[in-house]
C-alpha positions as CSV (number, residue, x, y, z in Angstrom):
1,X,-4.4,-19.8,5.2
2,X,-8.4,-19.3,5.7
3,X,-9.7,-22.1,7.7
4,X,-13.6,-20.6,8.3
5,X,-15.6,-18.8,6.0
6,X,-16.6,-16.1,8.6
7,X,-18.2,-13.0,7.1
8,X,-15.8,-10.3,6.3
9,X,-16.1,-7.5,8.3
10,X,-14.3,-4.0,8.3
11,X,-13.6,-1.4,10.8
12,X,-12.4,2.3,9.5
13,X,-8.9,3.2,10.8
14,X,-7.2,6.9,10.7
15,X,-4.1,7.4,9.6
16,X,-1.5,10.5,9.4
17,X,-2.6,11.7,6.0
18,X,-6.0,13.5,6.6
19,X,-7.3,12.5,3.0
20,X,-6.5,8.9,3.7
21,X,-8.4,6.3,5.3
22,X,-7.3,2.6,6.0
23,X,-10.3,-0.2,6.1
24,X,-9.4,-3.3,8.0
25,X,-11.2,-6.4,7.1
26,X,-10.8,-9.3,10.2
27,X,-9.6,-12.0,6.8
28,X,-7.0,-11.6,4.7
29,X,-7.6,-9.7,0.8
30,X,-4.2,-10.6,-0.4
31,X,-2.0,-13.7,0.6
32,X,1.0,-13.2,-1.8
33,X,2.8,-11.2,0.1
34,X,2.1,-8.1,-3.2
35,X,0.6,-4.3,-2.6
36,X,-1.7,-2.8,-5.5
37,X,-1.9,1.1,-5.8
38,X,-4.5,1.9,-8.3
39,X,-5.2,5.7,-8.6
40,X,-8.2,7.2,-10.4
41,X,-7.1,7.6,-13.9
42,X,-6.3,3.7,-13.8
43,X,-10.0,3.2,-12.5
44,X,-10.6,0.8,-15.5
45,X,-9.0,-2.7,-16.5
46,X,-6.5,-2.4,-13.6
47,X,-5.7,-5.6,-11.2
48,X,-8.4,-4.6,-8.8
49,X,-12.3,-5.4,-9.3
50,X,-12.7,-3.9,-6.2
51,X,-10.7,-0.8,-6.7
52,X,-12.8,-0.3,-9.8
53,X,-16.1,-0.6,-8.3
54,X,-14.8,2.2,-5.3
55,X,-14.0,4.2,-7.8
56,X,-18.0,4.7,-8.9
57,X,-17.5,6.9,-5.5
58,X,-16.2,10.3,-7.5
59,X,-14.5,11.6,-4.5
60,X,-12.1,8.5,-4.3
61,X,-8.6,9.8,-5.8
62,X,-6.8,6.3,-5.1
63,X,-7.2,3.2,-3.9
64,X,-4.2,1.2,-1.9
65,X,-4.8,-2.7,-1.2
66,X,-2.5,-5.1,0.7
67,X,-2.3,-8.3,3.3
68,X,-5.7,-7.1,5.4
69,X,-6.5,-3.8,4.6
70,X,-7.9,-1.4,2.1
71,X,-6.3,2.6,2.3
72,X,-8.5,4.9,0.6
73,X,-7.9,8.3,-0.7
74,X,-10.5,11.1,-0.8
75,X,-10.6,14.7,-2.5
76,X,-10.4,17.4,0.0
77,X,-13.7,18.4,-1.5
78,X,-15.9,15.8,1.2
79,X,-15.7,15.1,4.8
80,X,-14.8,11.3,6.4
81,X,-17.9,11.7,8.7
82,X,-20.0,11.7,5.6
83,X,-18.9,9.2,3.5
84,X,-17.0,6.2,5.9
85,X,-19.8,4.5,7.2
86,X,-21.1,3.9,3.6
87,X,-17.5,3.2,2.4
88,X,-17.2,0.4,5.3
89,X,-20.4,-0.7,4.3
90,X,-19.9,-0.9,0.7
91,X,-16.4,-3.1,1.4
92,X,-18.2,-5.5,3.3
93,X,-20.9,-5.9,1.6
94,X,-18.8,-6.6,-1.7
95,X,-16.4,-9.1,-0.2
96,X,-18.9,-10.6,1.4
97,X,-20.8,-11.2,-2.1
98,X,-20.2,-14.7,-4.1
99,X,-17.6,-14.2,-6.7
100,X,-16.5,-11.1,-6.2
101,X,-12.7,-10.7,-6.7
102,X,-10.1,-8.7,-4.7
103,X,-7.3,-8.8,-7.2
104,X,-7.8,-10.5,-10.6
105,X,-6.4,-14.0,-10.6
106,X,-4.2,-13.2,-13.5
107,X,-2.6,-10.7,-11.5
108,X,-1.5,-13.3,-8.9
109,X,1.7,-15.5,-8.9
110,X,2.1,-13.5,-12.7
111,X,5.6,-13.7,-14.5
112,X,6.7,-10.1,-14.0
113,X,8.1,-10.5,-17.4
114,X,4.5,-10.8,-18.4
115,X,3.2,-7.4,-17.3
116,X,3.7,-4.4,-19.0
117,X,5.4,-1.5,-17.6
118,X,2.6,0.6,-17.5
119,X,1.3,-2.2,-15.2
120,X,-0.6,-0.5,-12.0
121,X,0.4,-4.1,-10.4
122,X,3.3,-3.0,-8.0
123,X,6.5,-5.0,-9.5
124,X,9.4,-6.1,-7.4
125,X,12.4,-5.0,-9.7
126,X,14.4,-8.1,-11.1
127,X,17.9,-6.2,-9.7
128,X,20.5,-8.3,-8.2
129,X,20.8,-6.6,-5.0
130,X,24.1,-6.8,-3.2
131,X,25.0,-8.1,0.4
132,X,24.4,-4.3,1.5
133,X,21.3,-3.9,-0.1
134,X,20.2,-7.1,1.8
135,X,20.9,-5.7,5.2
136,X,19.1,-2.2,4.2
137,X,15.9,-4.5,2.9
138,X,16.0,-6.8,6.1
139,X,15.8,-3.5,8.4
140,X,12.9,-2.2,6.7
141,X,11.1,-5.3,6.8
142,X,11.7,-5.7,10.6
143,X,11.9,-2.3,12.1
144,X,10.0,0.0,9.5
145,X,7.4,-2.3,7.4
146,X,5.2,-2.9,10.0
147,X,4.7,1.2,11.4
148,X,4.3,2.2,7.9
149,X,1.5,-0.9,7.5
150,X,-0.5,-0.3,10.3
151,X,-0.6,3.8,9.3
152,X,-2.2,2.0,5.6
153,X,0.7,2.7,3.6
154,X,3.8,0.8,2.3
155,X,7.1,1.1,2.0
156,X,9.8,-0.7,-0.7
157,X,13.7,-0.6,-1.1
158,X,14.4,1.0,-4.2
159,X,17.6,1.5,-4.5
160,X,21.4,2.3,-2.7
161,X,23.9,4.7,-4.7
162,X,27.0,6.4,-2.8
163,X,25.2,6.8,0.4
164,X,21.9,7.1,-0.8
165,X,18.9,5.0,0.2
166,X,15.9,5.6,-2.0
167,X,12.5,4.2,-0.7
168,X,9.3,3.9,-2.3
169,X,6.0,5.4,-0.1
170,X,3.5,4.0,-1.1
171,X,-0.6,4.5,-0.5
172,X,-1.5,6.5,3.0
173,X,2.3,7.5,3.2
174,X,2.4,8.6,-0.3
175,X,1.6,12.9,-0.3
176,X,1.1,12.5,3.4
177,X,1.9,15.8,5.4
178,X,4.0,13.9,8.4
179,X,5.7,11.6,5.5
180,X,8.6,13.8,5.7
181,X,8.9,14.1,9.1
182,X,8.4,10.5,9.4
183,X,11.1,9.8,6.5
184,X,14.2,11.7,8.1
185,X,13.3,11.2,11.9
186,X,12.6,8.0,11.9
187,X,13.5,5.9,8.6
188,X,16.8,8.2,8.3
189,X,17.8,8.0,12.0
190,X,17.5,4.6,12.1
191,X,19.4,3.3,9.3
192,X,22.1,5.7,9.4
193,X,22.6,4.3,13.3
194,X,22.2,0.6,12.0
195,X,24.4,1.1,9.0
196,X,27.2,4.5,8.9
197,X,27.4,4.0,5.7
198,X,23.7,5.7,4.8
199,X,23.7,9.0,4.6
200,X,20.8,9.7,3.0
201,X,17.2,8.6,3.1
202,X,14.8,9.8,-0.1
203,X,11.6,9.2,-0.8
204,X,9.8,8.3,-4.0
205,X,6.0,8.5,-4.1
206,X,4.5,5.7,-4.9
């Protein structure tokens, strides 16, 4: 997908949630399509080499990586202006560095089956979803995926039950303050004009 070996290099991005900070790298981090949410009590032996060295920063609380872009998650105990130009810094610097893994290879293209549940690799469920399930995942990949990514977050189909849609927020979105907002004035509307048959949107952080 890569053809040159340009440097890596990040710029620091905002996002809704004011303890949450999205990193966008200028080359791709992870090409299989997968998001990993690692959060600070699974700093050690999780997918991410990277995640675990950001953690050595003891004001990161979580660490969200996907497609182009790193989403990092501070205590409400430090300010972005002191810490982002070191954090941008530090990325580079790291990916830019021989050998130095984003994701674990035996993490990628792994047999679900393979990974135990308390996995911090983020698992598509093996669930046959129906025809109506298909038409509620193809609207979130087209009309919500893409908001939700560029605002460092993610968001997953979880499940559809009498009405019901449950989603999964994951990294920026996840705790943010507008989440809500976001969730039943956007997500909500939308689906429920695309499909009468949703009443409901809820949300299940990720």
């Amino acid at each position: 997908m890569e053809e040159t070996k340009a440097p890596y290099t990040i710029y620091a991005e905002s996002t809704p949630n004011p303890n949450t900070m999205k990193f966008v790298s200028n080359r791709w981090l992870v090409l299989d399509d997968k998001s990993y949410e690692i959060l600070a009590d699974q700093r050690v032996g999780g997918p991410s080499p990277l995640a675990e060295n950001l953690f050595n920063f003891p004001f990161i609380n979580g660490v969200f990586i996907a497609s182009n872009f790193v989403t990092i998650t501070k205590s409400e105990s430090i300010e972005w202006n002191d810490v982002m130009i070191e954090l941008r810094e530090f990325i580079a610097n790291y990916l830019n560095s021989d050998g130095m893994e984003v994701i674990k290879k035996e993490y990628l293209n792994v047999e679900e089956d393979s990974i135990g549940e308390d996995s911090s690799v983020e698992k598509t469920k093996k669930t046959v979803h129906t025809d109506f399930d298909k038409k509620i995942i193809e609207i979130l990949d087209e009309y919500i995926k893409p908001a939700v990514e560029s605002d460092g977050g993610a968001i997953e189909f979880d499940s559809y039950v009498d009405g019901v849609v449950k989603v999964i927020l994951k990294g920026a979105c996840s705790g943010c303050p507008s989440s809500t907002a976001t969730l039943k004035g956007g997500i909500e509307s939308l689906l429920k004009s695309m499909l009468p048959e949703v009443k409901e949107v809820e949300a299940i952080n990720g």
